[in-house]
N, CA, C and O atoms as CSV, one atom per row, in Angstrom:
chain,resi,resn,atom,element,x,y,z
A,1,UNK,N,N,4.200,-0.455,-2.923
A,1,UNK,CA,C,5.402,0.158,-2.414
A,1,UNK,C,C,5.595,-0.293,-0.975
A,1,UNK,O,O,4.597,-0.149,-0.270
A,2,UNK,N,N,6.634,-0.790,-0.415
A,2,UNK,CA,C,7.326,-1.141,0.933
A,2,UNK,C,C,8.076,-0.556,1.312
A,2,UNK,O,O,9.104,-0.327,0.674
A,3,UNK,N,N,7.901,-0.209,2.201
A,3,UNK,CA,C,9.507,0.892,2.696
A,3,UNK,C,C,9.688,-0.118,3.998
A,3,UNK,O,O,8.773,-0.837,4.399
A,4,UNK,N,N,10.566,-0.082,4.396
A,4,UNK,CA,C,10.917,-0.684,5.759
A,4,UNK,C,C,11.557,0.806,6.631
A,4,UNK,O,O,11.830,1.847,6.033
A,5,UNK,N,N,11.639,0.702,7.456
A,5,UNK,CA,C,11.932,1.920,8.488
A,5,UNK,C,C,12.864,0.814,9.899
A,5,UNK,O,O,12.597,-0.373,10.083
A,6,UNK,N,N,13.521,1.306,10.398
A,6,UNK,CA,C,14.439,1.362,11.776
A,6,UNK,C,C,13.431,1.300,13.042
A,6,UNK,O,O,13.770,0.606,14.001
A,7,UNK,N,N,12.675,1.732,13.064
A,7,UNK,CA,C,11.553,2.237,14.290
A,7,UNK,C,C,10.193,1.943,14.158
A,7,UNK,O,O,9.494,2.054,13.152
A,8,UNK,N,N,9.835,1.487,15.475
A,8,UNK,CA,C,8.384,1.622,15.663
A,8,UNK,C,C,7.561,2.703,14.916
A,8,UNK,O,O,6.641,2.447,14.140
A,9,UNK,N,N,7.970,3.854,15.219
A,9,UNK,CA,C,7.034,5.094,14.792
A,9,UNK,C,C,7.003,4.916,13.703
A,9,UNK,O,O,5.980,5.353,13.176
A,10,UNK,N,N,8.232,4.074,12.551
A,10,UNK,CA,C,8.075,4.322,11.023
A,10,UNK,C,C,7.262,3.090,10.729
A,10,UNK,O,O,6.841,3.090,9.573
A,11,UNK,N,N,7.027,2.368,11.223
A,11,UNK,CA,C,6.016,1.312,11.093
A,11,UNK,C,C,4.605,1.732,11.094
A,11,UNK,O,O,3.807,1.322,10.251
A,12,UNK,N,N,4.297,2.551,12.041
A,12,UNK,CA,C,2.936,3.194,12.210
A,12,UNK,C,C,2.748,3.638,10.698
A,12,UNK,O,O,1.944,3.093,9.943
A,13,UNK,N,N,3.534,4.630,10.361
A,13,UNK,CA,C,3.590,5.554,9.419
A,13,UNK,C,C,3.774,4.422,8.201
A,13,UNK,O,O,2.998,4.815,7.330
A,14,UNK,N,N,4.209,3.611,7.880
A,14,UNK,CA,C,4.124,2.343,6.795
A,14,UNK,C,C,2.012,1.976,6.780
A,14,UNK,O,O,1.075,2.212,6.017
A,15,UNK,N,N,2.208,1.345,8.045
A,15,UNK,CA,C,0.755,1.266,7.664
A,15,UNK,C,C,-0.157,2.198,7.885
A,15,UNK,O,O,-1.336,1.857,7.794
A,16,UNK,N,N,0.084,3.217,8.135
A,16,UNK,CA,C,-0.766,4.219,7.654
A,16,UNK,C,C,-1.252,4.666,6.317
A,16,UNK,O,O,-2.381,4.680,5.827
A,17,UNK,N,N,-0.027,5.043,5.842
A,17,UNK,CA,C,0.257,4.979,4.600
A,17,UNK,C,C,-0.887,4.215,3.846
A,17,UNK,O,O,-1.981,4.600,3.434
A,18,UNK,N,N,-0.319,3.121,3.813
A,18,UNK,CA,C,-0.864,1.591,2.886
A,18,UNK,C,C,-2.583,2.196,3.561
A,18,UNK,O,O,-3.345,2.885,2.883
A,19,UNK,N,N,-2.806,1.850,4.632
A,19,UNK,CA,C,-4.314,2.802,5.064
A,19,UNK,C,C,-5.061,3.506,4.095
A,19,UNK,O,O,-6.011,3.115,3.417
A,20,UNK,N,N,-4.452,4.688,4.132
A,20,UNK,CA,C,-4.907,5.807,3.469
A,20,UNK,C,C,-4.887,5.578,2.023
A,20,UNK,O,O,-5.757,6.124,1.344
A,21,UNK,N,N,-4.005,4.841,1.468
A,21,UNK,CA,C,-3.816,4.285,-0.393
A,21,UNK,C,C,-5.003,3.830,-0.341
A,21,UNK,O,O,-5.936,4.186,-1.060
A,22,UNK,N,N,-5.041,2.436,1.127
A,22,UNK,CA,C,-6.402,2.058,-0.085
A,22,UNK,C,C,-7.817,2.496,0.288
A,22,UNK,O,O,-8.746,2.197,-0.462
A,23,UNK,N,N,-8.054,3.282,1.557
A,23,UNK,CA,C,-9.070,4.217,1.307
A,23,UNK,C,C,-9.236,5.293,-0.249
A,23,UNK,O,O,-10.181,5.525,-1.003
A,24,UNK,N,N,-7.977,5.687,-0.208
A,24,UNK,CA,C,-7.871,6.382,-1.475
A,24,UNK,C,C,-8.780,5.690,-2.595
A,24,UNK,O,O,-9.730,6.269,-3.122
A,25,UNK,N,N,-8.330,4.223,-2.936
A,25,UNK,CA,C,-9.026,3.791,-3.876
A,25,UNK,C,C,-10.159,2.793,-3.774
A,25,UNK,O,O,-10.610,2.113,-4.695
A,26,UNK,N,N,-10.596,2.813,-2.357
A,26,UNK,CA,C,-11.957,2.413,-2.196
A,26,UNK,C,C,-13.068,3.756,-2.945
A,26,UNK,O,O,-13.923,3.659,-3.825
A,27,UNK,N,N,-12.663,4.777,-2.267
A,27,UNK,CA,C,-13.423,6.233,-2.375
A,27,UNK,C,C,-13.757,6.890,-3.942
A,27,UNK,O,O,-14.678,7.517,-4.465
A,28,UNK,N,N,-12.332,6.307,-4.372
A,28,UNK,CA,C,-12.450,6.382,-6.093
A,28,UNK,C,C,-12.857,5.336,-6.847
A,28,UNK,O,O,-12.586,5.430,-8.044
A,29,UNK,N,N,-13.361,4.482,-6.533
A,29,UNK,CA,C,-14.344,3.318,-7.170
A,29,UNK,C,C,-15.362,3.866,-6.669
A,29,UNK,O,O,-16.172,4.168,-7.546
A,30,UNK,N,N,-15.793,4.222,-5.286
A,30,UNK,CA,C,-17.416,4.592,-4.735
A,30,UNK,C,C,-17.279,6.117,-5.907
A,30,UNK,O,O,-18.335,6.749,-5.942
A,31,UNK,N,N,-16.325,6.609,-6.654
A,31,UNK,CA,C,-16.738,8.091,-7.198
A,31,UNK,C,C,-17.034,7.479,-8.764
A,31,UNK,O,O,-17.839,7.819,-9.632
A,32,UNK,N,N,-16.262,6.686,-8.721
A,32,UNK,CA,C,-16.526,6.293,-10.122
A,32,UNK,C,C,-17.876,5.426,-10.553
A,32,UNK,O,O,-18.487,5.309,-11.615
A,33,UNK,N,N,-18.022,4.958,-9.429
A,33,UNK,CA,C,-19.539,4.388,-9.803
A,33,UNK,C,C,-20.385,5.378,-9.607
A,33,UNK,O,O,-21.191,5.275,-10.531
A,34,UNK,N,N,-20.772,6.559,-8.744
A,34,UNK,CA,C,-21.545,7.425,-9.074
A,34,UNK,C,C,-22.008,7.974,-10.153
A,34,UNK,O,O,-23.144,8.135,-10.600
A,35,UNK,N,N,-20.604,8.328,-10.627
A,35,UNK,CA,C,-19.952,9.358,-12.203
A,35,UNK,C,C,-20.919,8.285,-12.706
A,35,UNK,O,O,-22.046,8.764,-12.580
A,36,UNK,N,N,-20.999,6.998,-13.240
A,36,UNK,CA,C,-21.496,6.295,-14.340
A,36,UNK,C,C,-22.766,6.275,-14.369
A,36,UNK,O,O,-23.460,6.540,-15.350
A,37,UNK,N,N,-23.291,5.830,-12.848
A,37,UNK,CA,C,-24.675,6.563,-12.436
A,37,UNK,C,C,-25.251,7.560,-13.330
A,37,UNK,O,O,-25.912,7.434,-14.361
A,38,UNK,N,N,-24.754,8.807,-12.545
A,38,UNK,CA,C,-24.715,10.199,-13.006
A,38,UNK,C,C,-24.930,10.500,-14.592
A,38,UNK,O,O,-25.557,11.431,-15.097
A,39,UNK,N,N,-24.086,9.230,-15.353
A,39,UNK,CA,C,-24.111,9.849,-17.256
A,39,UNK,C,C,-25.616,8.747,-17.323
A,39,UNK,O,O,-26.083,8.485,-18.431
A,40,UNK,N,N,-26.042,8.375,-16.494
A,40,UNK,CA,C,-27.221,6.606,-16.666
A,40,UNK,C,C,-28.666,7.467,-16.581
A,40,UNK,O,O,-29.685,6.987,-17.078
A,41,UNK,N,N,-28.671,8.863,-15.867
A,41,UNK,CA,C,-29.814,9.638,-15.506
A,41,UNK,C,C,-29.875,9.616,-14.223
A,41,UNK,O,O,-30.270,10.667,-13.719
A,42,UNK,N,N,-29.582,8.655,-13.421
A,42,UNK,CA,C,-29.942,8.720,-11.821
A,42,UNK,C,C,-29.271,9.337,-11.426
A,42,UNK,O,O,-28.050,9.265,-11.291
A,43,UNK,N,N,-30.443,10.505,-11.019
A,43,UNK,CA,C,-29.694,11.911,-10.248
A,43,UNK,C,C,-29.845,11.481,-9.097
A,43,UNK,O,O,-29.157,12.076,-8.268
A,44,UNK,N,N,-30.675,10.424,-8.591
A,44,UNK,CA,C,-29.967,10.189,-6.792
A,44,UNK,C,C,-28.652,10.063,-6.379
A,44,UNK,O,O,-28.270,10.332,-5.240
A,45,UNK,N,N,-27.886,9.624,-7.361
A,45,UNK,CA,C,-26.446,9.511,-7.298
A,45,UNK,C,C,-25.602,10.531,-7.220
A,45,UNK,O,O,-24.421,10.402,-6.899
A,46,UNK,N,N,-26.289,11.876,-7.581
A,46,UNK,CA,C,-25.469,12.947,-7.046
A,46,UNK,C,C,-24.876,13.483,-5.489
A,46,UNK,O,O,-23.864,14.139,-5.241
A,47,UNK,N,N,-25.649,13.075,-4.806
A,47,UNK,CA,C,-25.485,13.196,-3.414
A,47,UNK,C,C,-24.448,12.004,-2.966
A,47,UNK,O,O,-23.714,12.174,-1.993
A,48,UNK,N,N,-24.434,11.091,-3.538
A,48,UNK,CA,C,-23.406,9.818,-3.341
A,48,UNK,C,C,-22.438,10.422,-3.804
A,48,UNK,O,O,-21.554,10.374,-2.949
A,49,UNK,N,N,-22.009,11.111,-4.911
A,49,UNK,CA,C,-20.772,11.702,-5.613
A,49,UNK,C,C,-20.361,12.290,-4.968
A,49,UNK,O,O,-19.293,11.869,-4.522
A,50,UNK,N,N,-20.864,13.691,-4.418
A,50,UNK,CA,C,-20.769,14.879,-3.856
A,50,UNK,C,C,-20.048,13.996,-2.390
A,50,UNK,O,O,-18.823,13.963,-2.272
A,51,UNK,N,N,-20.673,13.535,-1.678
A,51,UNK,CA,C,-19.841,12.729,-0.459
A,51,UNK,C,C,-18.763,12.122,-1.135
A,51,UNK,O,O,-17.669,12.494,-0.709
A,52,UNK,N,N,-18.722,11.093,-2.292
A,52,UNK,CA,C,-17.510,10.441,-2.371
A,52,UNK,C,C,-16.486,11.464,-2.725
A,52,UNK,O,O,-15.430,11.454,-2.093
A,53,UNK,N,N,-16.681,12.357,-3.679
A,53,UNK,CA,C,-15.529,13.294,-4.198
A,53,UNK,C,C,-14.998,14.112,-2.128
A,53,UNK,O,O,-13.852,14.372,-1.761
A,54,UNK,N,N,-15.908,14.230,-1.537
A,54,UNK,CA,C,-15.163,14.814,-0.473
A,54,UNK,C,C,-14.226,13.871,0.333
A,54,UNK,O,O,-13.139,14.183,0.819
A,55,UNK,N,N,-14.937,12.480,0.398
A,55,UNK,CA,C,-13.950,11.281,1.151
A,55,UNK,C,C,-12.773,11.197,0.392
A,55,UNK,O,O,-11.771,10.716,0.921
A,56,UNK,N,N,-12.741,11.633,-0.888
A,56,UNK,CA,C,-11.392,11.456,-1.740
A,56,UNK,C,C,-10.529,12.205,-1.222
A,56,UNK,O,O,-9.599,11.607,-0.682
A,57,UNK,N,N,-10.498,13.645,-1.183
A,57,UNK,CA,C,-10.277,14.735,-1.090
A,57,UNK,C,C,-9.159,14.340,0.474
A,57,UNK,O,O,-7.969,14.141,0.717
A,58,UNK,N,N,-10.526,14.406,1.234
A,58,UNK,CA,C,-9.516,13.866,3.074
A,58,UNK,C,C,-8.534,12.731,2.474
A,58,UNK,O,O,-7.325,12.906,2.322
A,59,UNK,N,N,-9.138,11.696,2.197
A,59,UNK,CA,C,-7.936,10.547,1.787
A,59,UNK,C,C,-6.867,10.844,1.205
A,59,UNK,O,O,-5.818,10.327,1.590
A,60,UNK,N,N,-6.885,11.820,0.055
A,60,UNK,CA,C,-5.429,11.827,-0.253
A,60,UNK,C,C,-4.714,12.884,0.312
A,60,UNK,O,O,-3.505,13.082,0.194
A,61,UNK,N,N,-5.852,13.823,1.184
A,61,UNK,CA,C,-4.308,14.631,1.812
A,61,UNK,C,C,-4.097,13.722,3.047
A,61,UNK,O,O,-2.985,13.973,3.512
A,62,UNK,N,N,-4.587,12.984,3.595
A,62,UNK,CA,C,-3.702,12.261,4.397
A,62,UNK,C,C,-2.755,11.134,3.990
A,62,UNK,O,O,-1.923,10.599,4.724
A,63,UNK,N,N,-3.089,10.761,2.279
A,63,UNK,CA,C,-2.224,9.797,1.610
A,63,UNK,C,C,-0.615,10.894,1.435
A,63,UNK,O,O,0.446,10.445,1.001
A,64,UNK,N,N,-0.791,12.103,1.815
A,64,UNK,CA,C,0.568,12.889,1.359
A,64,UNK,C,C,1.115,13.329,2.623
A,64,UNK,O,O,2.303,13.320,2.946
A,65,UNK,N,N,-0.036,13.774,3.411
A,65,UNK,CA,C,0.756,13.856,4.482
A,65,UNK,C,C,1.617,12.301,5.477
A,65,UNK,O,O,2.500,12.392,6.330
A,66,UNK,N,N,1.106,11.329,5.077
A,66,UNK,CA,C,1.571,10.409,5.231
A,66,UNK,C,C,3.057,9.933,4.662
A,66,UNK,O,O,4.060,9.568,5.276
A,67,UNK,N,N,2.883,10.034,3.709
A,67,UNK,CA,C,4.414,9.882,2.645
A,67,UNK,C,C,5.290,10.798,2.845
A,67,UNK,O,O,6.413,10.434,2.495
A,68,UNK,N,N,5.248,11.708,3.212
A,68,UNK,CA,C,5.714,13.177,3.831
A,68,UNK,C,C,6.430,12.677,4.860
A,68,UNK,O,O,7.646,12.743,4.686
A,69,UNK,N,N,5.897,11.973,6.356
A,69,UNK,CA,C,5.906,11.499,7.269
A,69,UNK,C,C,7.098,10.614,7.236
A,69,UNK,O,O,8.119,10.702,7.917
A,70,UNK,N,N,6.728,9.574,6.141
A,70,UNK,CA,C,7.746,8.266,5.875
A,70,UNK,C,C,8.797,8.762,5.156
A,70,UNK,O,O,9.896,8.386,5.566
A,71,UNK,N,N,8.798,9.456,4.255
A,71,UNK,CA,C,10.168,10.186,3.550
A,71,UNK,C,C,10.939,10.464,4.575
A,71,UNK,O,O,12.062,9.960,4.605
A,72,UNK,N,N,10.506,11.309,5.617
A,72,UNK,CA,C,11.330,11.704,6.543
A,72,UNK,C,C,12.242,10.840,7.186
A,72,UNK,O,O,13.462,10.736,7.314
A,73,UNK,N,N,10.957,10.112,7.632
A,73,UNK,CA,C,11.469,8.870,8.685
A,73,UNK,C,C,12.443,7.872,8.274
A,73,UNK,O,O,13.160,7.186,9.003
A,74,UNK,N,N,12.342,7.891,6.528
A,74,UNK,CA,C,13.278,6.855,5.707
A,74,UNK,C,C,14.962,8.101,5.710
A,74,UNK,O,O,16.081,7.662,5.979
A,75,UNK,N,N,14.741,9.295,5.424
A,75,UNK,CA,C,15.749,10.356,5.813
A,75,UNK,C,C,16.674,10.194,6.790
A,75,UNK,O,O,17.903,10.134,6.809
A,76,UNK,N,N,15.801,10.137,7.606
A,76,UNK,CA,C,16.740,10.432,9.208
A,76,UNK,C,C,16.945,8.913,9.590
A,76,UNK,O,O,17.866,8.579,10.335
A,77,UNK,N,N,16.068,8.018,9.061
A,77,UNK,CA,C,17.404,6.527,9.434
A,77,UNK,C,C,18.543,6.850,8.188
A,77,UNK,O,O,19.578,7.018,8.833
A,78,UNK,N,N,18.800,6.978,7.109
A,78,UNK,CA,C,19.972,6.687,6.220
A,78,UNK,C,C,20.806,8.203,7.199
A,78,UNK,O,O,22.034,8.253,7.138
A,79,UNK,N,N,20.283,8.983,7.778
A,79,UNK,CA,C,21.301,10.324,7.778
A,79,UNK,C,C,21.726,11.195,7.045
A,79,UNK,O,O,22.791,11.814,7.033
A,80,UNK,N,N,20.335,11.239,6.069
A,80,UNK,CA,C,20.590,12.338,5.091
A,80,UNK,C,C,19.994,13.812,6.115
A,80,UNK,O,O,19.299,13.906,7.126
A,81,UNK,N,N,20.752,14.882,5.141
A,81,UNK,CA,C,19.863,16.263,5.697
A,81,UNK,C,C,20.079,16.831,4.291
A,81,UNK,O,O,21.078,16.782,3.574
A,82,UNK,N,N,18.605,17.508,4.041
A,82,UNK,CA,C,18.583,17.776,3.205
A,82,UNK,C,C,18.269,17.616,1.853
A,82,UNK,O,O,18.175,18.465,0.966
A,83,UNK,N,N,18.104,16.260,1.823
A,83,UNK,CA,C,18.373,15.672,0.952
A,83,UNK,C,C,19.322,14.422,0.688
A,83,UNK,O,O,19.153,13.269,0.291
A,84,UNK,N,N,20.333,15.152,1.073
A,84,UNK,CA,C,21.691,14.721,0.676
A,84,UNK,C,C,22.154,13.469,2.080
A,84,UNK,O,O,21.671,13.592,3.206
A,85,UNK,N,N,23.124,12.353,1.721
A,85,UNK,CA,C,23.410,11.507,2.967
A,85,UNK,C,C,24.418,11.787,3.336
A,85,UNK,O,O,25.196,11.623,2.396
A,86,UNK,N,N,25.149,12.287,4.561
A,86,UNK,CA,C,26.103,12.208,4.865
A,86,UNK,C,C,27.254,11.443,5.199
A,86,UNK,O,O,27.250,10.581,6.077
A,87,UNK,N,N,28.059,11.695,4.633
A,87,UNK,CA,C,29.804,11.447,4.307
A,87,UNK,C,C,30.275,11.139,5.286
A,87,UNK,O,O,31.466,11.109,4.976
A,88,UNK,N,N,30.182,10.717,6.890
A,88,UNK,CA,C,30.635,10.379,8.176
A,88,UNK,C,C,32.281,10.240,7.640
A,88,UNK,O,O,33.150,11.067,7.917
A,89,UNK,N,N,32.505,8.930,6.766
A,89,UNK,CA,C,33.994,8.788,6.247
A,89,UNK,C,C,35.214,10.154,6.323
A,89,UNK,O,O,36.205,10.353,7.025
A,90,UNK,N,N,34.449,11.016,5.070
A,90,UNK,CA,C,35.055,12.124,4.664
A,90,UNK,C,C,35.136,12.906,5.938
A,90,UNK,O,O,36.212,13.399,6.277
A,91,UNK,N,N,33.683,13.093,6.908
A,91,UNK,CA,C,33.865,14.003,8.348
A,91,UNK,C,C,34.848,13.857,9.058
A,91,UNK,O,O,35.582,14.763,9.453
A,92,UNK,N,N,34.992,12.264,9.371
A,92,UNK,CA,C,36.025,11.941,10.339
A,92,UNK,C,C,36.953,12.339,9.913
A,92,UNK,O,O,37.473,13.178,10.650
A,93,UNK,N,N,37.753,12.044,8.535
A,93,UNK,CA,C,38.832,12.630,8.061
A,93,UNK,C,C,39.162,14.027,7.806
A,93,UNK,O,O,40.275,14.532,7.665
A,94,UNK,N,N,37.922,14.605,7.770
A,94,UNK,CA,C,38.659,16.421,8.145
A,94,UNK,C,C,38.612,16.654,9.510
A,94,UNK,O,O,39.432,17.449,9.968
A,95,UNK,N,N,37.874,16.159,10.200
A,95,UNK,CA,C,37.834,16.209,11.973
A,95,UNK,C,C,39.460,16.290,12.218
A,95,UNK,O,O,40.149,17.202,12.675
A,96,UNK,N,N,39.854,14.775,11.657
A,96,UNK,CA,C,41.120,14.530,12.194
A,96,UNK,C,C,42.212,15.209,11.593
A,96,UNK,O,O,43.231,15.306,12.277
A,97,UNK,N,N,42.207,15.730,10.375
A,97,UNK,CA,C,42.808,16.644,9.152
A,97,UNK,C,C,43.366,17.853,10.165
A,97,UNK,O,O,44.526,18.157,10.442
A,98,UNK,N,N,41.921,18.509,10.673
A,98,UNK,CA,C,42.001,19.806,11.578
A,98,UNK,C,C,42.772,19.480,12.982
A,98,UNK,O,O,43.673,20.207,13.401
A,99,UNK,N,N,42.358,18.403,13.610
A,99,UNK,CA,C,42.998,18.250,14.734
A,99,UNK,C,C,44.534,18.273,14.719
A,99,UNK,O,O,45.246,18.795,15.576
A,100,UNK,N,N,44.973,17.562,13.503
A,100,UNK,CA,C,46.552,17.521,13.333
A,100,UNK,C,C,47.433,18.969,12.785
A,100,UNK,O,O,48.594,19.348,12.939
A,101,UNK,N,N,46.106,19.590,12.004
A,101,UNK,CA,C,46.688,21.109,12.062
A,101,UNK,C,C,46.841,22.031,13.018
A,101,UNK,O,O,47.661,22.949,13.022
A,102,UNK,N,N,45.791,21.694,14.079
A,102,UNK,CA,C,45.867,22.242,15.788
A,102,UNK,C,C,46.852,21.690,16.544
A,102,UNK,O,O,47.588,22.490,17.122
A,103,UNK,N,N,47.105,20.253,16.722
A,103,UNK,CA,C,48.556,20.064,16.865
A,103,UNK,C,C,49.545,20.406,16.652
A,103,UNK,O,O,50.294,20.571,17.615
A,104,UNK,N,N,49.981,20.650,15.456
A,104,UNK,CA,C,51.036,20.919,14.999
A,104,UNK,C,C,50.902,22.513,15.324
A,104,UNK,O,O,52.048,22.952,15.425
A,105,UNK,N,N,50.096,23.378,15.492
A,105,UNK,CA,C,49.984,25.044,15.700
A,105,UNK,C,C,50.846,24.779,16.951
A,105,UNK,O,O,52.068,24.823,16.809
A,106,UNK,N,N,50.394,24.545,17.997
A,106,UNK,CA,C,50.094,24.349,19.336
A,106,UNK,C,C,51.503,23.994,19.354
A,106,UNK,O,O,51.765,24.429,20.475
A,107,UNK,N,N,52.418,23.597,18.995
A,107,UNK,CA,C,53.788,23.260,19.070
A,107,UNK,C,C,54.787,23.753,18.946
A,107,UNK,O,O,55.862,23.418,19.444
A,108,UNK,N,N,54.378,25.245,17.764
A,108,UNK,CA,C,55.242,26.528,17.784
A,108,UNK,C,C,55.036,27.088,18.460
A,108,UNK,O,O,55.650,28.147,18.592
Protein backbone atom coordinates (compact mmCIF):
# COMPACT_ATOMS: atom_id res chain seq x y z
CA UNK A 1 0.00 0.00 0.00
CA UNK A 2 1.34 3.72 -0.98
CA UNK A 3 -0.34 6.59 0.01
CA UNK A 4 1.33 9.75 -1.01
CA UNK A 5 0.50 12.75 1.35
CA UNK A 6 1.00 16.83 0.62
CA UNK A 7 3.48 17.20 3.65
CA UNK A 8 6.46 16.37 5.29
CA UNK A 9 4.69 15.15 8.46
CA UNK A 10 2.63 12.69 6.10
CA UNK A 11 5.76 11.28 4.86
CA UNK A 12 7.03 10.50 8.34
CA UNK A 13 3.76 8.84 8.95
CA UNK A 14 4.09 6.80 5.32
CA UNK A 15 7.23 5.41 6.55
CA UNK A 16 6.32 4.74 9.67
CA UNK A 17 3.69 2.96 8.75
CA UNK A 18 5.58 0.65 6.15
CA UNK A 19 8.02 0.45 9.63
CA UNK A 20 5.72 -0.95 11.80
CA UNK A 21 4.04 -3.52 8.80
CA UNK A 22 7.13 -4.98 8.53
CA UNK A 23 8.11 -5.27 12.09
CA UNK A 24 4.64 -6.62 12.26
CA UNK A 25 5.72 -9.43 10.09
CA UNK A 26 9.19 -9.93 11.11
CA UNK A 27 7.63 -10.64 14.83
CA UNK A 28 5.07 -13.04 13.24
CA UNK A 29 7.55 -15.26 11.51
CA UNK A 30 9.85 -15.03 14.92
CA UNK A 31 6.04 -16.33 16.52
CA UNK A 32 5.54 -18.69 14.07
CA UNK A 33 8.69 -20.37 14.29
CA UNK A 34 8.40 -20.73 17.97
CA UNK A 35 4.66 -22.14 17.64
CA UNK A 36 6.39 -25.01 15.39
CA UNK A 37 9.11 -25.35 17.90
CA UNK A 38 6.61 -25.54 20.59
CA UNK A 39 4.30 -28.62 18.64
CA UNK A 40 8.48 -30.25 17.95
CA UNK A 41 8.76 -30.61 22.08
CA UNK A 42 11.27 -27.81 22.60
CA UNK A 43 9.95 -26.15 25.47
CA UNK A 44 12.93 -23.67 25.36
CA UNK A 45 10.97 -22.05 22.79
CA UNK A 46 8.39 -20.99 25.04
CA UNK A 47 10.08 -18.07 26.39
CA UNK A 48 10.95 -17.05 22.66
CA UNK A 49 7.05 -17.16 22.01
CA UNK A 50 5.98 -15.50 25.05
CA UNK A 51 8.47 -12.40 23.95
CA UNK A 52 7.50 -12.73 20.31
CA UNK A 53 3.62 -12.79 20.91
CA UNK A 54 4.35 -9.47 23.08
CA UNK A 55 6.62 -7.73 20.18
CA UNK A 56 3.51 -8.52 18.04
CA UNK A 57 1.14 -7.08 20.22
CA UNK A 58 3.33 -3.36 20.45
CA UNK A 59 3.77 -3.71 16.60
CA UNK A 60 0.44 -3.76 15.61
CA UNK A 61 -0.92 -1.22 17.87
CA UNK A 62 1.48 1.02 16.51
CA UNK A 63 0.70 -0.53 12.90
CA UNK A 64 -3.02 1.17 13.76
CA UNK A 65 -2.14 3.86 15.40
CA UNK A 66 -0.13 4.67 12.51
CA UNK A 67 -2.83 4.24 9.75
CA UNK A 68 -5.05 6.22 12.02
CA UNK A 69 -2.38 8.96 11.69
CA UNK A 70 -2.21 8.68 7.73
CA UNK A 71 -6.03 8.40 7.21
CA UNK A 72 -6.15 11.61 8.73
CA UNK A 73 -3.40 13.18 7.11
CA UNK A 74 -4.76 11.71 3.62
CA UNK A 75 -8.35 13.53 5.08
CA UNK A 76 -7.28 16.85 5.68
CA UNK A 77 -5.16 17.11 2.34
CA UNK A 78 -8.43 16.07 0.08
CA UNK A 79 -10.69 18.40 2.71
CA UNK A 80 -12.86 15.98 3.82
CA UNK A 81 -14.53 16.35 7.47
CA UNK A 82 -15.96 13.71 8.55
CA UNK A 83 -15.67 11.61 6.30
CA UNK A 84 -17.23 13.28 3.69
CA UNK A 85 -15.12 15.89 0.98
CA UNK A 86 -16.22 19.06 0.70
CA UNK A 87 -18.26 20.74 -2.05
CA UNK A 88 -16.15 24.25 -2.10
CA UNK A 89 -18.17 24.57 -5.76
CA UNK A 90 -21.67 24.20 -4.21
CA UNK A 91 -20.24 26.59 -0.94
CA UNK A 92 -19.26 29.31 -3.07
CA UNK A 93 -22.53 29.20 -4.76
CA UNK A 94 -24.72 29.46 -1.66
CA UNK A 95 -22.16 32.02 -0.18
CA UNK A 96 -22.99 34.02 -3.18
CA UNK A 97 -26.85 32.75 -3.39
CA UNK A 98 -27.08 34.46 0.29
CA UNK A 99 -25.13 37.46 -0.46
CA UNK A 100 -27.53 38.39 -3.37
CA UNK A 101 -30.47 37.73 -1.04
CA UNK A 102 -28.78 40.32 1.47
CA UNK A 103 -28.52 42.61 -1.33
CA UNK A 104 -31.48 42.65 -2.57
CA UNK A 105 -33.04 42.91 1.44
CA UNK A 106 -30.83 45.84 1.99
CA UNK A 107 -32.52 47.73 -0.92
CA UNK A 108 -36.07 47.82 0.46
Amino acid sequence: MKITTVNRDGADSVEMLELAEGMYRDVADELQLAMENLRAGDLAEAKTARAAMRDLRAAMQLVLEERTRVDKLRQDAIGAVDGRRLDFAAARSEIGRRLACLRDAGAG
